[in-house]
Every structure is written in structure tokens, then in C-alpha cells.
C-alpha positions in Angstrom: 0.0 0.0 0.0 1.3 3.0 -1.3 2.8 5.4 1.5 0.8 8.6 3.1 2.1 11.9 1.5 -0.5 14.2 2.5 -3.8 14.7 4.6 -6.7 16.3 3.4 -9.1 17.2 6.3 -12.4 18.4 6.7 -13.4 20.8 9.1 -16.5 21.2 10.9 -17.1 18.2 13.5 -13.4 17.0 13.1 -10.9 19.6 13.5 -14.0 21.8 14.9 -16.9 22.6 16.2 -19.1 23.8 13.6 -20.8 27.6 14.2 -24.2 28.6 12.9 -25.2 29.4 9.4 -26.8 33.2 9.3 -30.7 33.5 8.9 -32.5 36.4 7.0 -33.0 38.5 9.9 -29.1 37.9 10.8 -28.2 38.8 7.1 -30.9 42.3 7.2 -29.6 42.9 10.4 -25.9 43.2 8.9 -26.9 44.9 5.8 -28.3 47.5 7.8 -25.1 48.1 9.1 -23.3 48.9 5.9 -25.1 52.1 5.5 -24.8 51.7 1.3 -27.8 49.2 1.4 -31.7 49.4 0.9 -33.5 46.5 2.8 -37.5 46.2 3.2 -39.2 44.7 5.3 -39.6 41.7 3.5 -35.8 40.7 2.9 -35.5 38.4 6.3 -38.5 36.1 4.4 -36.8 36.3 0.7 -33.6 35.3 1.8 -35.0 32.2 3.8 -36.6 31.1 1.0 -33.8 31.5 -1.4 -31.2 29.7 0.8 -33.9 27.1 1.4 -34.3 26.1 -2.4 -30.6 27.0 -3.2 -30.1 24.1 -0.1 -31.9 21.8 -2.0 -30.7 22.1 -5.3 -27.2 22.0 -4.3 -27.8 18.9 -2.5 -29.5 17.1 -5.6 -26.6 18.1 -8.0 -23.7 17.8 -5.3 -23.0 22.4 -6.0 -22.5 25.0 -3.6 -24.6 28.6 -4.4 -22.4 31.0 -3.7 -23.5 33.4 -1.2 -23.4 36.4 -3.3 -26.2 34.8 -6.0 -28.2 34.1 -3.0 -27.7 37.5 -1.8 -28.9 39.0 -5.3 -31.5 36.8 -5.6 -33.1 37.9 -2.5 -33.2 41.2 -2.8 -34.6 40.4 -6.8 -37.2 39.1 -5.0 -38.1 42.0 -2.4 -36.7 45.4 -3.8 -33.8 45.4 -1.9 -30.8 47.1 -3.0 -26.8 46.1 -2.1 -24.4 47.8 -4.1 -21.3 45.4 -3.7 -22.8 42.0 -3.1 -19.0 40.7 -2.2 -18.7 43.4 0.4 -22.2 42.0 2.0 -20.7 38.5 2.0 -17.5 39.2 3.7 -19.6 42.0 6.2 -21.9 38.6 6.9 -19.3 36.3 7.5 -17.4 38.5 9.8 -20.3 39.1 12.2 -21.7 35.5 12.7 -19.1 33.2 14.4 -17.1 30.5 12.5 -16.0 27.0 13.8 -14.6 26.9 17.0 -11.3 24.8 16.5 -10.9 21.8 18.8 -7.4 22.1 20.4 -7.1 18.7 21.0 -7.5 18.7 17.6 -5.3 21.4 16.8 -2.8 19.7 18.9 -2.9 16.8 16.6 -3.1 18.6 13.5 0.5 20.1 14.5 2.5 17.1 14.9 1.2 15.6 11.3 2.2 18.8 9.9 6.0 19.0 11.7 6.1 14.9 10.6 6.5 16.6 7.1 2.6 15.9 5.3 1.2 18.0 3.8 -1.9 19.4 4.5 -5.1 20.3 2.4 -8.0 21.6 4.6 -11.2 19.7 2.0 -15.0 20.6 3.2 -18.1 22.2 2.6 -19.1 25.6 3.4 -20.9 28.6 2.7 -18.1 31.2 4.3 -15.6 32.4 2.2 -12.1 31.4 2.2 -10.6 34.6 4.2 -13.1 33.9 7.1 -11.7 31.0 6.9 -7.8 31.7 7.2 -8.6 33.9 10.2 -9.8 31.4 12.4 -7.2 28.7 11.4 -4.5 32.1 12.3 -6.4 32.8 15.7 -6.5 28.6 16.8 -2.9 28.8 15.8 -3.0 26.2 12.8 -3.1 28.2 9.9 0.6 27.4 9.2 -0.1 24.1 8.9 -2.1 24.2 5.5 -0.6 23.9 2.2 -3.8 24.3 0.3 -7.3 25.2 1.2 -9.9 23.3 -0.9 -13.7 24.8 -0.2 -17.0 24.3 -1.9 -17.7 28.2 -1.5 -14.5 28.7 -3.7 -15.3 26.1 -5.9 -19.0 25.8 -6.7 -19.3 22.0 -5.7 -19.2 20.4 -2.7 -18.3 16.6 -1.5 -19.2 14.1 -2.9 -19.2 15.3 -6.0 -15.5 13.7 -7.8 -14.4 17.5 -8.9 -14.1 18.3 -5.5 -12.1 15.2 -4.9 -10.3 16.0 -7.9 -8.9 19.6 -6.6 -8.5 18.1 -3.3 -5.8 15.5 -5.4 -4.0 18.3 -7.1 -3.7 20.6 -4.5 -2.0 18.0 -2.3 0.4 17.8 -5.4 0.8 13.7 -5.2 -0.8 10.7 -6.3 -4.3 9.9 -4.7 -3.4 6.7 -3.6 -0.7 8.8 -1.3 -3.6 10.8 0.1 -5.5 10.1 3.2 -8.8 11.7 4.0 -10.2 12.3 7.3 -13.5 13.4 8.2 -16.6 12.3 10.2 -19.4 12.1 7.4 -19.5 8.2 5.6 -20.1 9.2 2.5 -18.5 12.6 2.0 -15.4 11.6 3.8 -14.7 8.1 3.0 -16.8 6.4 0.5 -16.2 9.3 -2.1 -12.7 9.6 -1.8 -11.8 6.0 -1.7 -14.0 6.3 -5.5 -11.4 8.9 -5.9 -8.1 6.6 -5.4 -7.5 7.9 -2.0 -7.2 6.2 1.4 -9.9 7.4 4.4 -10.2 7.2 8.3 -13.5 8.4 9.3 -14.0 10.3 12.7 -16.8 9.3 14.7 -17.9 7.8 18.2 -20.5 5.5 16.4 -20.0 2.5 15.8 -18.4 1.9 12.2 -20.6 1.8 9.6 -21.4 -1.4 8.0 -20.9 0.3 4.2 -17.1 1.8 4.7 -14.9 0.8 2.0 -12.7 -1.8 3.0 -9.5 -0.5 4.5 -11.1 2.6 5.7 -9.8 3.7 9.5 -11.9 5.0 12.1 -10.9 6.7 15.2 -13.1 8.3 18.0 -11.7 11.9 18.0 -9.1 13.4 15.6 -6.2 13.6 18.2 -6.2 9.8 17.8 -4.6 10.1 14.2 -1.1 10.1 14.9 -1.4 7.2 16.9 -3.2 5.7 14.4 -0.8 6.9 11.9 1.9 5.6 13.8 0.5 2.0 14.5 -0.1 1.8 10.5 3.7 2.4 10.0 2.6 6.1 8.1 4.1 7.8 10.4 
């Protein structure tokens, strides 16, 4: 079995704890603040509406909306007015809390990256990818990413194989050399083992009976360089 080269990792509920996704009368609230933007009464119900359709079509064609479509969207639909769409997202993003990093986690994460692998952070999200450097700087781990591989950047999200397939090239090896670690069955293993690389799946369940053969599983993430270790890929 070909050697581990690199980790790619997904975030929310295995490196961290995941924070809450902003509702319409979070997103009004915000806009209000910017001073440049019109926003009726109505927005708070547009934009709940919008990022409820926008959820389910991204989950029946494995795409992430990006925020800024679902921001001109809504106000399409209510008279609203926001003059720099990208501004709104970032202003958004900024106010409603991210992840909180595990530092148990972090801990872990750490050691893998001073053992020499590289590291590709791989998951789903809506918040953009400088939201996302800042709290990887602020829990202390941002220096431990080579790449960062989101589905807001791209426009897919796992498990569709394009993801998978930016995860491979921005670890910059073969994906039989690339481990994937996350706590979702089918996002984190199944898919990427379709994709050539190896998995260990994070959870406290019991292992699921439809994990591709060879695929790990650990309780908590800080269990992976043991793991790593006892495999002889460390």
C-alpha cells in the first residue's frame, strides 16, 4: 500500500466545532449596518426562502450557491438594494461566528504537519475562504495548511468527484498517497476511496457497515497520529 504523502481534512465536527449558518433576519440585520444598502421589510422572508431552495438544489446536484447569487437573488425578490454583493458577504461572515477549532484537535493537527505531510483543509461551506484563514491564524493552525480546498471557492461540494479532484491536485501527489479524514460516511470516506485515495473516518458510532474496505476509524481526531503511527505512516 502506497505510503501517506499528504492529509486532506475536513473541518467542521473534526478539526471543529461547527458555528451557525446566518438567517435572513441575521443577514438584514448586517446589511443595515453597511449604510450603502436598501432593505425592506420583506428581505429576512426572501432570503429564507432562497437559501432554502438554493439548499436543495445544491444537494441534488452535489454544487455549492455562492453566497453572493443568494444575496442578489433575494433582494430580486423583495426590492432590496446592495451595491457590492461581495462586500455584504465578507460583512456577513465577519459578524456570525465560525468554527470553534478543537485544540485537541489542533494539537494533533500540529504534529502531522511538523512529521513533514502536507496538508489540504477539503470541506463544505458557505463562508468564504478569508473567514476561513482567520480562524485557522487565531486557533494557531493556519501554518499548517498547504492548500485550502472549499466548496464556497469552488462551486461544488463533496461528494461530488471534482471536488475530490482539486483536493488531489492541491495536495500535489498521487491519490493513492492521500488520506482523507472526516466524520461524514459518504463525503469523507466512500467518495474519496471512488477517488483513489485512502480514508479514516472520525466518529464515536459504531463503524458503519458500508465503509470501504480499508477505511480507519478513530473516536476523536487527536487519535490520528497514533493511528498513523500503529499503521507504520508515520
Amino acid at each position: 500500500m502506497a505510503r501517506i504523502r499528504a492529509l486532506a481534512l475536513d473541518f467542521g465536527d473534526t478539526l471543529a466545532h461547527p458555528g451557525p449558518q446566518p438567517d435572513g433576519t441575521t443577514v438584514a440585520r448586517v446589511l443595515h449596518g453597511l449604510g450603502t444598502t436598501v432593505v425592506p421589510d420583506g428581505f429576512p422572508d426572501a432570503f429564507d426562502l432562497v437559501s432554502r431552495r438554493a439548499r436543495e438544489e445544491d444537494r441534488a446536484h452535489l454544487t455549492q450557491s455562492r453566497f453572493t447569487d443568494l444575496l442578489r437573488r433575494s433582494a430580486h425578490a423583495c426590492g432590496a438594494v446592495i451595491p457590492d454583493p461581495g462586500a455584504a458577504y465578507e460583512a456577513v461572515f465577519t459578524a456570525v461566528p465560525d468554527a470553534e477549532v478543537d485544540p485537541r484537535a489542533a494539537d494533533a493537527l500540529r504534529r502531522l504537519h511538523g512529521r513533514g505531510l502536507v496538508c489540504v483543509l477539503a470541506c463544505d461551506t458557505r463562508r468564504p475562504e478569508s473567514v476561513r484563514r482567520r480562524t485557522l491564524r487565531a486557533a494557531g493552525i493556519a501554518h499548517c495548511f498547504d492548500a485550502l480546498v472549499l466548496s464556497s471557492t469552488l462551486g461544488v461540494r463533496k461528494p461530488n468527484p471534482l471536488f475530490y479532484d482539486a483536493v488531489v491536485s492541491a495536495a500535489g501527489c498521487p491519490p493513492g498517497n492521500v488520506l482523507f479524514v472526516g466524520d461524514n460516511p459518504a463525503k469523507d470516506a466512500i467518495g474519496p476511496v471512488g477517488s483513489g485515495m485512502r480514508a479514516v473516518l472520525v466518529t464515536s458510532a459504531p463503524r458503519p457497515d458500508d465503509l470501504p474496505g480499508g477505511t480507519g476509524v478513530i473516536g476523536h481526531f487527536a487519535e490520528l497520529p497514533g493511528y498513523l503511527e500503529h499503521t507504520g505512516d508515520l
